[in-house]
C-alpha positions, 0 to 999 in steps of 0.5 A: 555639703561644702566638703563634698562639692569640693571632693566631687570637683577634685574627682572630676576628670581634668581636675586638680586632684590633692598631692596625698591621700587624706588619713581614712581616719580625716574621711570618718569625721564626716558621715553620709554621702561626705564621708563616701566621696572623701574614701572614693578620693582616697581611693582613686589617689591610691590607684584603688579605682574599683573601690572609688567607683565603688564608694561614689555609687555608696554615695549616690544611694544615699540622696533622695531620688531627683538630687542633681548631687546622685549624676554626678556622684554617679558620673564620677563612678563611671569614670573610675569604672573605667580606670579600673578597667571594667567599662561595662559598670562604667556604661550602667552607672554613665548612662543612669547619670546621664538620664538625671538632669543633675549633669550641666554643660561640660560636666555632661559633656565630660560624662559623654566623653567617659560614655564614649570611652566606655562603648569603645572598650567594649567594641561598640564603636556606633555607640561611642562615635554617637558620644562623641559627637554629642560631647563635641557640644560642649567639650569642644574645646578640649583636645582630649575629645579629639585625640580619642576621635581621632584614635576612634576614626582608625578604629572605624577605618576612617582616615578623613575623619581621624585626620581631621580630629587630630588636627582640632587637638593639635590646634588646642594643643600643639606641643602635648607629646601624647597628642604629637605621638597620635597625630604620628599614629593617625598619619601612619595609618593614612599611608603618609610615612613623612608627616608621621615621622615628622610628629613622632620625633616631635612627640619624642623630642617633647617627652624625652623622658615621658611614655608617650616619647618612649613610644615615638622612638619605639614607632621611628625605629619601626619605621625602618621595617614593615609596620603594620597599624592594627585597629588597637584604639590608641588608649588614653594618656596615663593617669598623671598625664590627663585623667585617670 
């Protein structure tokens, strides 16, 4: 089971994934559950997310009722769930994994996180606020939890709240573009135009060639005209800037 505790860590959200995709042919050297969780890598290196969700799930079937190896399996699944778009599968196989034991400190807290993320898809915004906090536990250390706290709070209209979470990713994080670029977002939405510029050109000097600078001058140049900030959650950083 080496092999596949090695797969499981390189699906694991904030991981170090492989450059490439193995050959599907290197996958059918092994069987079982090893074999499941080297095609949902696979899949996932190749932006095939449903279908890595899919074999993670396959691969979670294949263990005994009780083996911790079926949370995580299970844990991984929801998170491509989530990337493939489809948050309500990622709510049913994130709440099974959390229900197990097999989840341990920041593997929980990263599934919450994912829990979270699948609530707020889904517009269910008490559930994925109750996440994150249960995800500040554990993960408190990770500014990925506070910017999308920070993007849930102007969701729920909740300017305190979403200016003091993007101050905790800012701390962890001083110079991420994506973080700077939400920090603009969260003091535009708080009515303070000076401190969102300030960050937004920030963002863009950062990033000058990155999305997330793309969108810092797209939000100065709108500066200039009435800007209204809907409640649209600023999404998660793409796949190759945080997680996918």
């Amino acid at each position: 089971m080496i092999l596949l505790a090695v797969l499981l860590a390189a699906a694991a959200p904030g991981d170090f994934l492989p450059p490439a995709a193995m050959p599907d042919t290197t996958c059918e050297r092994h069987g079982g559950a090893e074999k499941a969780a080297c095609l949902a890598v696979n899949r996932q290196l190749t932006g095939r997310f449903a279908e890595a969700a899919q074999q993670f799930e396959a691969g979670a079937g294949l263990f005994k009722p009780g083996d911790p190896v079926i949370d995580r399996m299970l844990a991984a699944a929801g998170n491509m769930w989530i990337a493939a778009g489809q948050p309500g599968k990622a709510a049913l196989a994130l709440d099974k994994a959390l229900a197990g034991t097999g989840l341990l400190a920041e593997q929980r807290g990263e599934a919450l996180l994912d829990r979270a993320r699948a609530a707020e898809a889904q517009g269910d915004l008490k559930t994925a606020r109750a996440k994150v906090t249960a995800a500040a536990q554990t993960i408190s250390g990770d500014a990925f939890l506070w910017y999308f706290s920070a993007a849930l709070a102007i969701r729920e209209n909740d300017p305190a709240m979403a200016k003091s979470a993007i101050a905790r990713a800012l701390a962890l994080e001083p110079n991420d573009p994506t973080v700077l670029f939400e920090a603009g977002h969260v003091f535009h939405f708080a009515g303070d135009e000076v401190k969102a510029r300030d960050y937004w050109t920030r963002a863009a000097a950062a990033d000058p060639k990155g999305k997330s600078g793309d969108a810092a001058r797209r939000a100065l140049a709108m500066m200039e005209v009435p800007l209204t900030v809907t409640d649209q959650v600023a999404r998660e950083p793409a796949a190759e800037e945080r997680r996918p």
